[in-house]
C-alpha positions in Angstrom: 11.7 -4.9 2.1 8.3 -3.9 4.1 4.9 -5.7 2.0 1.9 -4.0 2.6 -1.5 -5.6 2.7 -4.7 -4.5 3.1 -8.0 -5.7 4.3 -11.5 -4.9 5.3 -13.0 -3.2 2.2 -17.0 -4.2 0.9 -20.3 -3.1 0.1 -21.8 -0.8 2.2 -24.8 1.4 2.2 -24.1 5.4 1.7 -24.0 6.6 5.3 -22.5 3.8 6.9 -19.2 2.6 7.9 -16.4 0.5 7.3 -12.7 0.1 8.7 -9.7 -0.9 6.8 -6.7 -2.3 8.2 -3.1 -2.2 6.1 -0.6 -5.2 7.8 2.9 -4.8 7.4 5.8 -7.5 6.8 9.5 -8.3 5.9 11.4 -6.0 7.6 11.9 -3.3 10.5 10.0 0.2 10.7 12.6 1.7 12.3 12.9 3.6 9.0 9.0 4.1 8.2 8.4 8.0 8.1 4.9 8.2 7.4 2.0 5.8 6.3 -0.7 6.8 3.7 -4.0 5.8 2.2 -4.6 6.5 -1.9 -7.9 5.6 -3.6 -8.7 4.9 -7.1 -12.2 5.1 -9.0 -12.7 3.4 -12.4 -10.9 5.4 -14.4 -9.7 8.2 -12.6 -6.4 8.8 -11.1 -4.9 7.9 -7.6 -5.9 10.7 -5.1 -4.6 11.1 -1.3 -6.6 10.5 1.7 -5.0 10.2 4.7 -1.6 9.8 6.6 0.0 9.5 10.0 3.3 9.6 11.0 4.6 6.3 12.4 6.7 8.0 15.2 4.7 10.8 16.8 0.8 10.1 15.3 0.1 12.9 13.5 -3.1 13.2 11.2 -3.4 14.7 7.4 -6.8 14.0 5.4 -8.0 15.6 2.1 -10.7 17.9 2.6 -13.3 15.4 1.2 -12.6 12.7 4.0 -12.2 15.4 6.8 -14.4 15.0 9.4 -15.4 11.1 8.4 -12.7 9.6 8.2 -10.1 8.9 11.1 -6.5 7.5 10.2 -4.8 5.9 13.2 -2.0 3.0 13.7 -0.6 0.2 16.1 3.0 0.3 16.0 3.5 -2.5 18.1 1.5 -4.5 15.8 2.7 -3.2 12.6 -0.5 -1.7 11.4 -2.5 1.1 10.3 -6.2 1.6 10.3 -9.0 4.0 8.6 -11.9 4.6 9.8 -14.5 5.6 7.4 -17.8 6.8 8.6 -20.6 8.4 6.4 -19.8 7.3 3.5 -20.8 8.2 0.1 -21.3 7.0 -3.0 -18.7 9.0 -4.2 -15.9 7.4 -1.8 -16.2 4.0 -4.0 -12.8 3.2 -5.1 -9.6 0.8 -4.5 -8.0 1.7 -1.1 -4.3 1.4 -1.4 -1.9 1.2 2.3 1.4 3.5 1.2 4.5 3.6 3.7 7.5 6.4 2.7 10.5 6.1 4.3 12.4 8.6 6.3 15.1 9.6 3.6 12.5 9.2 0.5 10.8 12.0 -1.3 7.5 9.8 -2.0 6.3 6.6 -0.9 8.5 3.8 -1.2 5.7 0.5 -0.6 2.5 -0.3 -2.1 -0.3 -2.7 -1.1 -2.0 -4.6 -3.8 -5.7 -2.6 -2.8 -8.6 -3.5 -1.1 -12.3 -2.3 -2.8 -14.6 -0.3 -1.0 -17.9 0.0 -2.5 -20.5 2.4 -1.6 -24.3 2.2 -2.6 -27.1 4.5 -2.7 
């Protein structure tokens, strides 16, 4: 089965940037349909931020990250990236790496979560 684990999160100041990386093990991708980042604040509930197909590339955000934030993936290397520029307080939260597979009706894998934490 595919682990998923993510790096690259901190403390950054509100209008400044930081990349995450999600590295993927234990098995082919030959079956990977999409990859996705999730966030969670304190005591709210998981929201969607971005995806990207694995085969062909293509880019979905959530309105609030449109524009700063940039999804994009190395399949020769297993991983996928985001990009996060201009961030805002409001974009503190636990980033989660998601992959779904091709047959599945929701993502299949789950990364253990790397915190991104954004001051003013």
């Amino acid at each position: 089965q595919v682990q998923l684990v993510e790096s690259g999160g901190g403390l950054v100041q509100a209008g400044g940037s930081l990349r995450l990386s999600c590295a993927a093990s234990g098995g082919t991708f030959d079956t990977i349909y999409l990859m996705g980042w999730f966030r969670q604040a304190p005591g709210k509930e998981r929201e969607f931020v971005a995806s990207i197909n694995w085969s062909g590339g293509r880019t979905y955000y959530a309105d609030s990250v449109k524009g700063r934030f940039a999804v994009s993936r190395d399949n020769a290397k297993n991983t996928v990236n985001l990009q996060m520029n201009s961030l805002k307080p409001e974009d503190t939260a636990v980033y989660y790496c998601a992959a779904r597979r091709l047959l599945s009706r929701d993502y299949d894998f789950w990364g253990q979560g790397t915190q991104v934490t954004v001051s003013s």
